[in-house]
N, C-alpha and C positions, 0 to 999 in steps of 0.2 A: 389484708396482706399476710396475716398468719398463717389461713388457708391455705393462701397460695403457697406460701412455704411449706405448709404441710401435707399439699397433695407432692410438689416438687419431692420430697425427701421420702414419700411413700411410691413414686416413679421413679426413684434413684435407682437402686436393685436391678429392677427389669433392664434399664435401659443400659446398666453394666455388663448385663448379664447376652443381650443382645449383642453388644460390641465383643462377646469375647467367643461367642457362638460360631463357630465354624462348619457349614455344611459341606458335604461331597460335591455338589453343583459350584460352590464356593471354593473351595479347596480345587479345582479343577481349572476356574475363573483364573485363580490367582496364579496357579503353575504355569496356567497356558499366556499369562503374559510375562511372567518372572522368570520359569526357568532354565536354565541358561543354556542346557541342549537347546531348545527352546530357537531362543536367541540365536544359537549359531547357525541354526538349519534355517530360521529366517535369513540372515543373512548372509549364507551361501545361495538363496535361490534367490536374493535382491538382487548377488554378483553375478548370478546369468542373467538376469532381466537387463541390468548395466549393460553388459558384452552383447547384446541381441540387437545392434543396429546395424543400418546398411554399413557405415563405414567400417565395419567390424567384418565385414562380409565384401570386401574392396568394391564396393560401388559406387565409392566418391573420391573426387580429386586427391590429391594431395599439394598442398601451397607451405611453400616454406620461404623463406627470407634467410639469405648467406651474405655473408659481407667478411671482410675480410682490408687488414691494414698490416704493412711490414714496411721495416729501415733497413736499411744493412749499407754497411760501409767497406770498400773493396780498392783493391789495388788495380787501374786498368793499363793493358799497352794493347793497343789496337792499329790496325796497319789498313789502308784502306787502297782502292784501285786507281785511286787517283795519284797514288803516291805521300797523299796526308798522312802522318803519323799521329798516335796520341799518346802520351805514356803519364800518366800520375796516380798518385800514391792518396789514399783518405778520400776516396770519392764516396760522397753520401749520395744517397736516395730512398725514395718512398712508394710503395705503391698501394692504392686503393682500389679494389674490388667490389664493391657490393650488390646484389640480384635478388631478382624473386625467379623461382622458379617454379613450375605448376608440371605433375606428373598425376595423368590420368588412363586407366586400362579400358579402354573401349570394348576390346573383346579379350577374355581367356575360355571359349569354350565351354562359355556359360556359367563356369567353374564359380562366378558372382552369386548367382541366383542359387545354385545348390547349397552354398556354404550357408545364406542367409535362413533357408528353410531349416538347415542344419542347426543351426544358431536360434529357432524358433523351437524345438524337439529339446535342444539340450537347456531353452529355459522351461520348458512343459515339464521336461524330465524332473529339474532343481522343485518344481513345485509339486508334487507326485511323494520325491522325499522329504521335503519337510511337511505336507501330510500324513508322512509316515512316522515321522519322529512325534508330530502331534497324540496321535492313535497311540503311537506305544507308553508316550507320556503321560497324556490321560489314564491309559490303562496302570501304569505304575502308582500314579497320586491315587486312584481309586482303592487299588490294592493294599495301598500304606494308612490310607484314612480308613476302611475298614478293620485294619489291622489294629487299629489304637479301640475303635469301640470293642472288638473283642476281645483286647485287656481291660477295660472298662468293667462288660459282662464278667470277665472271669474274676473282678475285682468283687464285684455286687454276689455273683454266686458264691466266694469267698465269705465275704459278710453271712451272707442265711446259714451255710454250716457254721459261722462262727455261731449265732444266733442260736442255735440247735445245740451246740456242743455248752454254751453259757448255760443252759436249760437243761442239760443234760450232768454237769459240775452241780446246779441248784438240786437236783434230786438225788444226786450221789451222797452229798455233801449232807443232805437233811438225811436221810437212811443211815448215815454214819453215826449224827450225831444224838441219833434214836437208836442205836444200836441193832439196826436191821441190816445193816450192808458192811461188807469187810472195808477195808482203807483202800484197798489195792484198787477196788474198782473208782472210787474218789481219786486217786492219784493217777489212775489210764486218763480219766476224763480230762484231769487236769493238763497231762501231759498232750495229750492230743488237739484239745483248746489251744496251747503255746505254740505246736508245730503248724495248725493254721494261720494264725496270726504271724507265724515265721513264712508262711505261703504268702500272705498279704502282702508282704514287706517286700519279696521277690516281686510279686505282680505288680506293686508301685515303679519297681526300680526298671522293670521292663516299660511300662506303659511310659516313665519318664523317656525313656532311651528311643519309643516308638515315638514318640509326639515331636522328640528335638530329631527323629529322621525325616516327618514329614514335615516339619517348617525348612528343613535344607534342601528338600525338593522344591518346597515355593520358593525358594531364593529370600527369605527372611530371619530375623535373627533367632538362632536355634531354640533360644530360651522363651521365645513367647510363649507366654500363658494362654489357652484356650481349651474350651471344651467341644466335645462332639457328640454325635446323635446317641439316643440308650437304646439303640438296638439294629440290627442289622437287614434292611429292607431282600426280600425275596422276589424275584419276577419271572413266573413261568415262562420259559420258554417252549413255544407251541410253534409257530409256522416257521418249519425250518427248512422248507422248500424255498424259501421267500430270502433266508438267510444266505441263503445258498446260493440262489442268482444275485443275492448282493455282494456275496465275496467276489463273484467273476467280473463284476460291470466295475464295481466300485474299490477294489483293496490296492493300495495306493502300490504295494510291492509289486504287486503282479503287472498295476499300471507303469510302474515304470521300468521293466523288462521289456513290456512292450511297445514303449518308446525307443528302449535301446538299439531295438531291430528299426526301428525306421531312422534313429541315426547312425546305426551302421551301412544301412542302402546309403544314404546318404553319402556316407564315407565316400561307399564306394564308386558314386557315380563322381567325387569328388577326383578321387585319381582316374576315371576314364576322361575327363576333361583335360587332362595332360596331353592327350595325342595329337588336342587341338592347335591351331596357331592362336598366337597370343598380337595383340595390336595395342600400342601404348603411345600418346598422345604425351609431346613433352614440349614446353612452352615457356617460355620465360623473357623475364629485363632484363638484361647488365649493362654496369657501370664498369670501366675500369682505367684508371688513370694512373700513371708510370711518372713518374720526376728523378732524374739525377743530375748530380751538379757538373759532371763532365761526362766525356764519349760523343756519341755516334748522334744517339739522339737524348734530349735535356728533357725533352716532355713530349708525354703521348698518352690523348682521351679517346676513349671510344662509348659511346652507348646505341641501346637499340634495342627492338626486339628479337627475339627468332623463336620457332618452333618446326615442330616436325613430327612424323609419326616413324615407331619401330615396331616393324613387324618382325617374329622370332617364333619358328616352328621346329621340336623336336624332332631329326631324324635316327638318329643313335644316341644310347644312350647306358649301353651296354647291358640292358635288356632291367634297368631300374624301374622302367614304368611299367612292365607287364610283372616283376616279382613286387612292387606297390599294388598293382590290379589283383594278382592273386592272394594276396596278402588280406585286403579289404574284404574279398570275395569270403576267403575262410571267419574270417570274424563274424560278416554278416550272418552265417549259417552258425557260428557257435551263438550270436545272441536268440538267434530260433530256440535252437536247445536249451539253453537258459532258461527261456520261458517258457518253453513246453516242462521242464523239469519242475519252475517254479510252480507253474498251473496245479501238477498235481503234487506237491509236496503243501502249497494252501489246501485243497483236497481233501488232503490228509490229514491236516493240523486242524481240519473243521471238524472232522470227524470223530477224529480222536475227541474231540471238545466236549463233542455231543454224549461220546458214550461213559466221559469223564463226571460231566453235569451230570447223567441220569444216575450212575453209580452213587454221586454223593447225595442226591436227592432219595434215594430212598434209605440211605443209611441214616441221612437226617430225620425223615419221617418213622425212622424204627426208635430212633434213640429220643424222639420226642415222645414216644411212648412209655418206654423204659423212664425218663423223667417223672411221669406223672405215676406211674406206681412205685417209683423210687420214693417219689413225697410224701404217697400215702403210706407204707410202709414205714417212712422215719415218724411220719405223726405216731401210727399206731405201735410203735417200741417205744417210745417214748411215754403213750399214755398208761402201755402197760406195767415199764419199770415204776412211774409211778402209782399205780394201784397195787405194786407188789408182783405179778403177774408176768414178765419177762425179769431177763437179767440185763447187768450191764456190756456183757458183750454182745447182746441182740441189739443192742445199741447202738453199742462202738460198730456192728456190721452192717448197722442201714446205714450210717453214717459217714460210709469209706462207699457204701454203693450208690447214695447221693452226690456225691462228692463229684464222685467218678461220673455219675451222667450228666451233672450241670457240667461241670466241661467237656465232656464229650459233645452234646450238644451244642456249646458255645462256640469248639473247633470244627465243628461239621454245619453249621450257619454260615462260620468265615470260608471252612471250604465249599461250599456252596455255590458261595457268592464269588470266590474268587476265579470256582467255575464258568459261573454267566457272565463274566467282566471278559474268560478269555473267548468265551464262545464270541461275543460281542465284536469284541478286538477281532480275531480271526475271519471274521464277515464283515470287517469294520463299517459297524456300527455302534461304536461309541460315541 
């Protein structure tokens, strides 16, 4: 039983340390069901999946139930052919109404069947954009999660100069107090040690302020604790011909401009259905029964069916259905232009992408360079202050040029990256 308690309490750690773990894939998982863009562009293209039925598109009856009860009490004198009179005062009565009635359009000029197509495009359309909100959301939660590991990095590259600068106070400090080194240079060290560690202090208060903005993208509580990856993955991009026929087939904006033109045909073949005749199918029960205490007549029912058909063709109409027709007409051709604008303004933004990504790609591979003789550099000031053999400002100067390349590098990783996120997005394929 001990064991077991003892392996349990040496699995503790890990399995904390797992639940506090947050990856990109993870962080993407959790946005794409929590946040609340999210949410609404879901349920704006649920609200055209709702509205895409026939009845929505008049192809089905319409059935309603009317009924109807009234009193009224009246003063009558009535005179009749017979020579009868009537004449009194507070005469009550009631009448009852009630019916079902059934209205159905057998023809408008097909005007049914366009509208339904129509109704079919504009829920294509609602799903188009809320894969586009997906795409841009993804693209944002990836950009904000790698934003926290590069305060991270520039927290850690903060630590090594501190590291350097503690070792750099240890050999000033001993020179002093051997009488080999003036004070001044023990007091730069010092000073310079504190303003890091006042660097530190900033980099915490950002990385707090990054981590409580990506738990408000996932839609959870700002202050969760968690950690993230120690470093920032790179992924060549190479077939960009291949990207490129994905922006055309697949980019949700451009997909849904060109939706737009087929619900504007639509439109407009919407208002050419006006010129047709219209044929409507109307059908119904009534009930209606009449009671008064005096007059002509005391009581009268009647029930039955009837129906009938109303045929209704515009002749004039003072020329509304041909400025409706050109009206559609022009729209149809601005949503052309739309997407032909759109097509190359993606184009564009792809492009721009590419020559965004290569730029930061080699300014990263130059300053990853610069790093590694920056390192060696602060070793070898370091090993000469302490053999006596440099000063302390060959120190203090590798150690503002170290500084300077660990974050520089750390900021040309995140731009980098935040290049391939948009290359990605822009060809969506995210």
């Amino acid at each position: 039983m001990r064991k077991k308690i003892f392996l349990l309490l040496l699995l503790l750690p890990s399995c904390v340390f797992s639940q506090t773990m947050l990856s990109a894939d993870d962080a993407v998982k959790i946005g794409l069901k929590n946040n609340f863009d999210i949410l609404i562009a879901k349920n704006q293209a649920e609200a055209d999946s709702i509205m895409n039925t026939a009845g929505e598109a008049g192809m089905l009856p319409s059935l309603s139930l009317n009924a109807g009860f009234g009193i009224n009490q009246s003063n009558i004198h009535q005179k009749y052919t017979n020579g009868s009179e009537i004449t009194k005062n507070g005469v009550t009565g009631n009448n009852l109404n009630p019916g079902i009635a059934l209205t159905w359009t057998l023809f408008d000029g097909t005007k049914m069947f366009v509208t339904k197509k129509k109704l079919d495009q504009i829920e294509t359309l609602g799903m188009y954009q809320f894969k586009g909100q997906v795409l841009n959301t993804t693209s944002d939660i990836l950009l904000a999660y790698y934003d926290i590991v590069r305060q991270h990095l520039q927290l850690a590259s903060t630590d090594e100069i501190i590291k350097f600068n503690e070792e750099r106070v240890k050999i000033t400090q001993s020179k002093f107090d051997n009488n080999l080194g003036p004070k001044t240079d023990l007091l730069q060290a010092k000073i310079d040690l504190n303003v890091q560690k006042e660097n530190r202090i900033n980099f915490e208060e950002q990385l707090s302020q990054a981590k409580r903005k990506l738990n408000n993208m996932l839609a959870r509580d700002v202050n969760l604790i968690f950690s993230v990856s120690d470093s920032i993955p790179l992924s060549p991009i190479t077939d960009r011909a291949s990207l490129e026929q994905k922006m055309y087939a697949a980019n949700p904006t451009l997909l849904a401009f060109k939706t737009q033109i087929e619900i504007s045909k639509l439109a407009y073949r919407e208002t050419r259905t006006a010129y047709y005749p219209k044929v409507v199918l109307s059908s119904g029960y009534n009930f209606t029964r009449t009671q008064s205490s005096a007059g002509f007549s005391l009581y009268n029912q009647a029930y039955g069916w009837q129906s009938g058909l109303t045929f209704s063709m515009p002749i004039y109409q003072a020329g509304k259905l041909n400025h409706a027709s050109e009206l559609a007409q022009l729209n149809m051709e601005s949503s052309q232009y739309k997407f032909q604008q759109a097509t190359l303004s993606a184009s564009l933004s792809l492009q721009n992408a590419f020559t965004i990504y290569d730029s930061k790609e080699k300014a990263f591979d130059l300053e990853k360079e610069n790093e590694t003789m920056a390192r060696e550099n602060m070793q070898l000031a370091l090993d000469r202050l302490r053999l006596g053999q440099g000063t302390a400002l060959d120190v203090a100067q590798a150690q503002a040029t170290l500084s300077s390349s660990l974050f520089r590098v750390t900021s040309f990783s995140y731009d980098l990256k935040s290049a391939e996120i948009n290359v990605h997005r822009q060809a969506a394929d995210l």
